[in-house]
N, C-alpha and C positions, 0 to 999 in steps of 0.2 A: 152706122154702128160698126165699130171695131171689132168683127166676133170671129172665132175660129172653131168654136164647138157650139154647140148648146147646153152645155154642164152650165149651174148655177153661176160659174166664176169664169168662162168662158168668153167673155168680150171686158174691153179695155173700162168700160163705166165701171162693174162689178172690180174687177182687179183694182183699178184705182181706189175704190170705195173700202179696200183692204187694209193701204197704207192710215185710212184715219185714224187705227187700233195702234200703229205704232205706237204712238205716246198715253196710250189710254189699259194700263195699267189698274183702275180700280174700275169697281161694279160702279160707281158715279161718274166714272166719264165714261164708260161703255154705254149706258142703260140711252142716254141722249141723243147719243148719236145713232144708234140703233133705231129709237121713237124714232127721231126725225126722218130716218128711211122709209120709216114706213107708214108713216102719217103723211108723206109729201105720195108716197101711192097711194095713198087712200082717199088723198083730199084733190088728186088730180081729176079736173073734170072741164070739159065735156071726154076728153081725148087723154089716157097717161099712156105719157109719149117714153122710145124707147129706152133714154136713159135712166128716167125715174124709173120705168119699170124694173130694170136690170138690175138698179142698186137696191128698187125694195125688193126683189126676189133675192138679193145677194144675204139683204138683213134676215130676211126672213131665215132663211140657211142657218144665218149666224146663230140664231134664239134657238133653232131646231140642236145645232152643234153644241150649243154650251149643254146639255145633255147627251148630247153622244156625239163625241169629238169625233169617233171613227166615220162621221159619217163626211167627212171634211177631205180630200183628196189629198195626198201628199204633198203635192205644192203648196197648197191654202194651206195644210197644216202645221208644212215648215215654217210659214211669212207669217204666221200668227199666232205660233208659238210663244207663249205654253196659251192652248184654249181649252177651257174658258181661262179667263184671266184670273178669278178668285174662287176659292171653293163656295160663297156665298149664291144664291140661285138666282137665279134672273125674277123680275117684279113677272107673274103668271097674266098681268096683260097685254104684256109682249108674247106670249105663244098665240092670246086671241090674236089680236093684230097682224100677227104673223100669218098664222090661215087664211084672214082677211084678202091679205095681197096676194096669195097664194092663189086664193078664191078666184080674185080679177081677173088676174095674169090666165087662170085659167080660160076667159070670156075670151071671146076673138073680138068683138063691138066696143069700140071706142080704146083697143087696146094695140100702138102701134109694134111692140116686139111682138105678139103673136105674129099681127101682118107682114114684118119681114120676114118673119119664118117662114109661112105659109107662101111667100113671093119664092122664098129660097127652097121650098117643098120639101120643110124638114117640121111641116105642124106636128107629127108623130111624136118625131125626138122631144122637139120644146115639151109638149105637152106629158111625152112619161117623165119629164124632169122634172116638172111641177108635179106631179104624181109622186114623186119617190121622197120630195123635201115635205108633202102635203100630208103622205100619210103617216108622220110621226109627231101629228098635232091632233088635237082635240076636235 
């Protein structure tokens, strides 16, 4: 894994996972690719390994931000600019979903980004970062 922080958008999966929003201009092409972030963590199993993880935690971010952009760091919110894309709101089972992966990510058992964390002896960090994108979900 490509990473230099523990922030949501902090390793090369999440960042790349950025550029797919370039072309994606309505609430119909966001809402998909968004799903597909996070139903590819959700339906990983025995093991979500740590790219899927990265990018559903990235989506997850993302659903959390089209309600509060500020919560988006100045990088991510110059490359993705204007977010959200339409004043139209996101389908409300993308916020469940998004807890969902948030939830996992939180689990250390069968989840291989916690375990590089935890190798890297930064479970703290990962873990209040999943805390801070968590608790502005239902």
């Amino acid at each position: 894994m490509g990473a230099w922080d523990v922030s949501v958008f902090g390793n090369d999966d999440a960042a790349d996972f950025l550029f797919e929003f370039d072309d994606a201009p309505t609430l119909a092409e966001v809402v998909p690719t968004l799903e597909d972030a996070l139903d590819t963590a959700l339906e990983a199993t025995p093991e979500l390994d740590a790219m899927d993880g990265a990018v559903g935690m990235a989506a997850a971010a993302l659903v959390v931000s089209w309600d509060e952009p500020t919560m988006l760091g100045s990088e991510e919110g110059e490359s993705l600019a204007p977010w959200p894309r339409t004043p139209e709101p996101l389908p409300p089972h993308l916020a469940t979903k998004a807890a969902q992966v948030l939830d996992r990510l939180h689990q250390a058992d069968g989840n291989e980004l916690a375990e590089l964390w935890e190798e890297a002896g930064r479970t703290t960090d990962y873990q209040a970062e999943l805390t801070r994108w968590r608790s502005r979900l239902p």
